[in-house]
C-alpha positions in Angstrom: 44.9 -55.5 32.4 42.3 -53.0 33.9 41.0 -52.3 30.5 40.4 -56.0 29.8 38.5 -56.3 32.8 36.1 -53.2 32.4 35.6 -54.4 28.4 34.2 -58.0 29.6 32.2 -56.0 32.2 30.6 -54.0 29.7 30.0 -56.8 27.1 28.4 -58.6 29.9 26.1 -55.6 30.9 25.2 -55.2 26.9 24.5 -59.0 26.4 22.7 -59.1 29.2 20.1 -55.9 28.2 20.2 -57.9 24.6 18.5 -61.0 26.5 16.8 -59.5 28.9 14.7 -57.1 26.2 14.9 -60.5 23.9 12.9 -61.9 26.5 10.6 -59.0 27.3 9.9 -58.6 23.5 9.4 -62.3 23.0 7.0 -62.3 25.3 4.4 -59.7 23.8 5.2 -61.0 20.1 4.0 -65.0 21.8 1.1 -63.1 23.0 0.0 -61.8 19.7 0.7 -64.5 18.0 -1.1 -66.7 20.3 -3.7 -64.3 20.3 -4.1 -63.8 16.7 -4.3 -67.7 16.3 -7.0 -67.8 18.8 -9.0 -65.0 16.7 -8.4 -67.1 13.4 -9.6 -70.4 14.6 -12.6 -68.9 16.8 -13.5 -65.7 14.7 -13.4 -63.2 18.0 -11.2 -60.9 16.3 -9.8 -58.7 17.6 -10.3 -59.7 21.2 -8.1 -62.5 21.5 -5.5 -60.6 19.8 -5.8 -57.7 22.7 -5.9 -60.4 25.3 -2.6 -61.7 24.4 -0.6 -58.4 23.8 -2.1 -57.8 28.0 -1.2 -61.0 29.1 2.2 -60.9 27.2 3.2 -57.5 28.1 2.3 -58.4 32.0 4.1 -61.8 31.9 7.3 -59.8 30.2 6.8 -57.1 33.0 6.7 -59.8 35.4 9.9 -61.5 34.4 11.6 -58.3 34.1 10.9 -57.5 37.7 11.6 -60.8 38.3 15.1 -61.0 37.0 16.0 -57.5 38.6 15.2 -58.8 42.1 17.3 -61.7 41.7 20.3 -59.4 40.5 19.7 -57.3 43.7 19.8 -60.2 45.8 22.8 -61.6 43.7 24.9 -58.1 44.0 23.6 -58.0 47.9 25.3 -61.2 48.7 28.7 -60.3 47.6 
């Protein structure tokens, strides 16, 4: 019965580092697409492109950072 318990504790801990990374990744790859667009349609390349890997890369810090406070406060509570 213990070992049941400890599996579904570690599948949860692995799916959840699979969505948050997901997440953090998605978030730089939205950038540089986004930028990449951006250069296309105005012909600044490569700025745009470096904007959006910054300003994805911070928003996936952000949300990161984010998340991890709210499990603290979560795991804090109980």
């Amino acid at each position: 019965m213990q070992q049941d318990s400890t599996h579904r504790q570690v599948t949860a801990a692995v799916d959840d580092g699979w969505m948050r990374g997901g997440s953090f990744l998605g978030s730089i790859l939205s950038g540089f697409l986004l930028g990449y667009l951006g250069d296309r349609w105005l012909d600044t390349t490569p700025w745009l492109v470096i904007l959006g890997i910054v300003v994805g890369s911070y928003s996936g810090f952000m949300r990161l950072w984010h998340e991890s406070r709210v499990m603290t406060d979560e795991r804090d509570d109980r």
